[in-house]
C-alpha positions in Angstrom: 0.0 0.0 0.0 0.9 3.7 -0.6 2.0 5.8 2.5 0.2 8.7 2.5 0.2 11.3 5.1 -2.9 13.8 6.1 -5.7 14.8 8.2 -8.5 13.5 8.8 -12.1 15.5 8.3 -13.0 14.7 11.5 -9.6 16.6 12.9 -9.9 19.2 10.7 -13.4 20.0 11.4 -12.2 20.0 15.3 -9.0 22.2 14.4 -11.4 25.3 13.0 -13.6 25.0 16.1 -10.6 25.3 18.6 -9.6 28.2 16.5 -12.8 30.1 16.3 -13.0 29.6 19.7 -9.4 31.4 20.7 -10.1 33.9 18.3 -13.3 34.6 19.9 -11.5 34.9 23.5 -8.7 37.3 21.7 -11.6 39.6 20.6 -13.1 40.0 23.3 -9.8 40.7 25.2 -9.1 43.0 22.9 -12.7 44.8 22.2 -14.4 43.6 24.7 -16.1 46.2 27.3 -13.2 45.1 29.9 -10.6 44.5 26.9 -7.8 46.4 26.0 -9.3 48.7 23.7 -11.8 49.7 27.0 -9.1 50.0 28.9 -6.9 52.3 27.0 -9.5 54.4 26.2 -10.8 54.6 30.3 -6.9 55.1 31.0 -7.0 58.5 28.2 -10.0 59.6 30.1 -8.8 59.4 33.5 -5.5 60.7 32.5 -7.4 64.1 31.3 -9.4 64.5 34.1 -6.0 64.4 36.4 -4.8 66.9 34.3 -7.4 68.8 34.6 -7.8 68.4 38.4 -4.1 69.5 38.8 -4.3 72.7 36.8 -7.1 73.8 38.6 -4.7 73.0 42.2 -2.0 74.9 40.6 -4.2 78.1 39.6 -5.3 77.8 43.2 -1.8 77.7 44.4 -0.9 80.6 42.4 -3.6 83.1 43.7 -2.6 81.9 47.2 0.8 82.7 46.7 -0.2 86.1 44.5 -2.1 87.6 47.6 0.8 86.8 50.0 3.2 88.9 48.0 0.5 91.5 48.3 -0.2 91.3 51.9 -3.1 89.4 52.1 -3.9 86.1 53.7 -5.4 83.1 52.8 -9.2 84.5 53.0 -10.6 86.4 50.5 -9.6 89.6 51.7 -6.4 90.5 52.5 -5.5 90.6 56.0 -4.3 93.7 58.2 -0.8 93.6 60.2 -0.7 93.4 63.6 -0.2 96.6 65.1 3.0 97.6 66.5 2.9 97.4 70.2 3.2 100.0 72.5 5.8 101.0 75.0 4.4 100.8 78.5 4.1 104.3 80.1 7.1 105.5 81.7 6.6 105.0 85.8 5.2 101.5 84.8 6.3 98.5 87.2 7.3 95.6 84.9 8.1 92.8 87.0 8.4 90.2 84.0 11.2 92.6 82.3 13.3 92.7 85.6 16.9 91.2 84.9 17.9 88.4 86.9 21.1 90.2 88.4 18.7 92.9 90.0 17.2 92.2 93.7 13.7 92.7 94.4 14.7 94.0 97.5 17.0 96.5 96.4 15.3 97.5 93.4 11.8 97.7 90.9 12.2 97.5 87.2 10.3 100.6 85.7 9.7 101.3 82.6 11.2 104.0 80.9 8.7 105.2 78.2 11.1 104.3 75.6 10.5 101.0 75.4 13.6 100.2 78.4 13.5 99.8 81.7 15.4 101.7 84.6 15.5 100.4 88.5 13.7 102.0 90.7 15.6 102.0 94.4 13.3 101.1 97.5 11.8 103.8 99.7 11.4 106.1 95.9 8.4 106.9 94.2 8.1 107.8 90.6 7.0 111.2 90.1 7.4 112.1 86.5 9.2 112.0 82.9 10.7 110.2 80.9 13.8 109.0 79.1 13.7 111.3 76.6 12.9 114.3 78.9 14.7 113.4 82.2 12.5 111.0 84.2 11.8 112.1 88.2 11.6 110.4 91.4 11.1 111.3 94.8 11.9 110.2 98.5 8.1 111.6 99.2 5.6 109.1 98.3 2.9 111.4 96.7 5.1 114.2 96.0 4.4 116.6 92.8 7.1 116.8 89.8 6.0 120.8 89.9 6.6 120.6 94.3 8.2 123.8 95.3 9.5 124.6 98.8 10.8 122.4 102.2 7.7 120.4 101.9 8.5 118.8 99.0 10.7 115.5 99.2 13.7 115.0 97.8 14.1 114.9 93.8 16.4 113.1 91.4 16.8 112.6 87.6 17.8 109.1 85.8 21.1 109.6 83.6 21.5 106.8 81.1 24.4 105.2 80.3 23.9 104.1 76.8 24.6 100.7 75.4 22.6 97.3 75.5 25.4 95.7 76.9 27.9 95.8 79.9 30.8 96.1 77.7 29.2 98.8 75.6 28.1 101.3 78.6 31.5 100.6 79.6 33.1 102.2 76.4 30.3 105.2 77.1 30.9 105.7 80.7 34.2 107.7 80.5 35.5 111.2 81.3 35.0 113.1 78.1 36.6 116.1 76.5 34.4 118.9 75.7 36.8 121.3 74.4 37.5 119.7 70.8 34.4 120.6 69.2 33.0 117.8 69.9 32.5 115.6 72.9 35.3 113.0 73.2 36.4 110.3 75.1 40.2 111.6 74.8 41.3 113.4 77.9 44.1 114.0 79.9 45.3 111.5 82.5 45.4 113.9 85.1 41.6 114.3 85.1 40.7 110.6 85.7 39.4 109.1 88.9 39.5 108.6 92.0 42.0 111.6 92.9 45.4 110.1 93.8 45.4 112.6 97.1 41.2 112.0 98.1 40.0 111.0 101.2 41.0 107.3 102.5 37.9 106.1 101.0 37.8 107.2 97.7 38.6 104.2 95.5 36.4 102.1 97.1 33.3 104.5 96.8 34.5 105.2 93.2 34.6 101.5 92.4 31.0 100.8 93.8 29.7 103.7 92.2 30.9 102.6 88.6 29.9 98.8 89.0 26.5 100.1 89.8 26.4 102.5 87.1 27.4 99.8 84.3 25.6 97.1 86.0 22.1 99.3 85.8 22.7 101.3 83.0 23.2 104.8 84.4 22.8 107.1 88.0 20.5 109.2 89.6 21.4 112.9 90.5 19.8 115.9 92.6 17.4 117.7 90.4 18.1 120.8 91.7 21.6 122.3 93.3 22.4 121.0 96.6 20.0 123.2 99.1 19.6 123.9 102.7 16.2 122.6 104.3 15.1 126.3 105.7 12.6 124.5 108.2 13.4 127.5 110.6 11.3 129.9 107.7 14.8 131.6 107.3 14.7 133.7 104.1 18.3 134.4 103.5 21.3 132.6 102.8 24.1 131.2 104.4 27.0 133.9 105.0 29.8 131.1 106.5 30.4 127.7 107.1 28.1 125.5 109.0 27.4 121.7 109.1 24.4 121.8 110.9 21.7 122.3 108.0 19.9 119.6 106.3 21.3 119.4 102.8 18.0 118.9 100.4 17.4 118.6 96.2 14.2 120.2 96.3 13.1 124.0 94.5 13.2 126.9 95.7 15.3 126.7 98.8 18.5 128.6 99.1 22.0 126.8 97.7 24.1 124.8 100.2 27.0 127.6 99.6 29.9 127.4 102.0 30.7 124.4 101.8 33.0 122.3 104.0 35.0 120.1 103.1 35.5 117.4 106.4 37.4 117.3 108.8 40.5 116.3 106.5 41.9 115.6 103.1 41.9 112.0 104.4 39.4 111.7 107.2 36.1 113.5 106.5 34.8 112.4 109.8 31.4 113.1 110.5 30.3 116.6 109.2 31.4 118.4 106.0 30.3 117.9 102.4 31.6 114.5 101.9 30.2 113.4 104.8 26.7 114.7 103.9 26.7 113.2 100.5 27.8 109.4 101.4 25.6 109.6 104.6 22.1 111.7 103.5 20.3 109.8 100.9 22.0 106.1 101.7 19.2 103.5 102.4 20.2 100.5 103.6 18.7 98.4 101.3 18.6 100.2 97.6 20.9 103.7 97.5 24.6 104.5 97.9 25.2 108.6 97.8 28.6 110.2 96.6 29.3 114.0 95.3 28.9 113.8 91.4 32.3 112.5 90.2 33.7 114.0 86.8 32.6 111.2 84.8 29.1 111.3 86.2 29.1 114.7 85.4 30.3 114.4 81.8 27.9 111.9 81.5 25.1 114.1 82.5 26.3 116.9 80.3 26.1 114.5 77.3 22.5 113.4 78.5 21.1 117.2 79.1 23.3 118.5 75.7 21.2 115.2 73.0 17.9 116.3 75.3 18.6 119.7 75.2 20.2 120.6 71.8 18.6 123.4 71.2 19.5 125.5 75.2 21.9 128.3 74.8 24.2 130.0 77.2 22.6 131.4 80.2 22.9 134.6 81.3 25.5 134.7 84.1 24.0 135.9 87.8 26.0 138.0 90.4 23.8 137.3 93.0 22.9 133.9 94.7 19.5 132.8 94.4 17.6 130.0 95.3 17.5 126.7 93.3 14.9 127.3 90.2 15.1 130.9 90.0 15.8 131.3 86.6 13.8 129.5 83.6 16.1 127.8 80.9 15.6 128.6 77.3 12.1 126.2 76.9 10.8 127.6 79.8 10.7 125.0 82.2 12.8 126.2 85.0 14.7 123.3 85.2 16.4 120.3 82.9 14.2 117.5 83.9 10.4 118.6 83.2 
């Protein structure tokens, strides 16, 4: 018999159906409603819609940013600053500014009106002022900035010291030479402090004094010219020497002329000038009292001359008068007003 080789009717017939069959799965993968062609389509759409989501997000993000650089806020209206808070009024106790160096018991922080704070020594009372215009306190609790007379207490004006830090107010705090044009801190050696030939206390009163003054930022001093306490109703000055009056800083009392030295270069004992000034205003738990020493009162002179620019020379006087007898220039009788 021949070999012959082929396929049967039967398989053939079979064959086709398998492949309609497949074909019909492939279709449907492919067009079906879940088939690739579905799909790919879907995928287009949801890919626009992203798109379109995220430009809308990134217009948003854009306004946002556009009313920030304009000063706005995130509402629809743009937002006012916060104003600038204000300074609390000079005389103001502010406990939560006092430095951790200062003692409670020695001290008060006050507020300075220009946004500082200066201490305020036990057993005084804030009476008036202000940085910029000299600020005023009193021995006299109650007493009047305007008091006149032997019933007023005691009065004294804050010099600052300028500088933020120690080491600054330092640099500030030194004799200065007022002959140059210009104030400068350039002076002779022979003028500095304590005098080589003062009283056997000197350097140690001198050395207190200028630890204070750094470590608080400046000094008070008399308002007025050292007075006499004219208790007596005694309308005339003093004509010689005496230690038994009761030196005051108060208007309109006569000057504490004739003055007296102590007992001795060395040993002021227990009357005199020096004595009175390290011995009449000390408390014992806030104030230390010295005469003004030159650097104190180049200090002051600075402080009165920025405050003051505008005072000329006073006329000169002959006679002695009582402290506040003559007005300066703006009228207020005095530097600290």
């Amino acid at each position: 018999m021949r070999n012959n080789k082929g396929i049967t009717l039967v398989a053939l017939i079979i064959t086709i159906i398998i492949l309609i069959i497949l074909a019909g799965i492939s279709i449907n993968l492919v067009l079906g409603e879940n088939g690739l062609f579905g799909r790919a389509l879907q995928a287009r759409e949801d890919y626009a819609k992203a798109e379109q989501d995220e430009q809308i997000a990134f217009n948003a993000l854009l306004a946002e940013i556009d009313k920030i650089g304009q000063g706005g806020g995130s509402g629809t209206t743009p937002e006012e600053p916060d104003p600038p808070k204000e300074n609390p009024q000079a005389g103001t106790i502010v406990e939560e500014q006092k430095p951790s160096e200062w003692k409670s018991t020695e001290v008060k922080p006050m507020a300075d009106g220009n946004g500082g704070i200066i201490p305020l020594p036990t057993g005084y009372y804030y009476m008036g002022g202000s940085y910029e215009d000299g600020l005023v306190i009193s021995d006299k609790e109650n007493d009047n900035i305007d008091a006149t007379g032997t019933e007023s207490g005691n009065q004294f004006v804050w010099i600052p010291v300028e500088g933020a830090t120690e080491e600054e107010r330092r640099t500030n705090f030194v004799r200065t030479d007022f002959t140059a044009g210009s104030p400068t801190g350039s002076i002779d050696e022979k003028y500095t402090e304590p005098y080589t030939e003062g009283y056997t206390d000197e350097q140690t009163d001198y050395t207190n004094m200028y630890n204070s003054v750094i470590k608080y930022g400046g000094f008070y001093i008399g308002r007025y010219e050292a007075g006499i306490n004219n208790d007596s109703g005694d309308t005339s000055p003093r004509t010689g020497k005496t230690v038994a009056e009761d030196v005051v800083s108060k208007a309109g009392v006569w000057p504490y002329n004739y003055v007296p030295w102590g007992t001795s270069m060395t040993n002021i004992g227990t009357e005199g000038v020096v004595y009175l000034a390290k011995n009449k205003y000390a408390h014992p738990n806030s104030v230390v009292s010295t005469l003004v020493y030159g650097v104190q009162w180049d200090t002051m002179c600075k402080y009165i001359g920025a405050a003051k620019a505008k005072m000329t020379k006073p006329t000169s006087q002959t006679t002695l008068s009582k402290t506040k007898s003559y007005p300066n220039n703006d009228g207020t009788g005095d530097v600290a007003k």
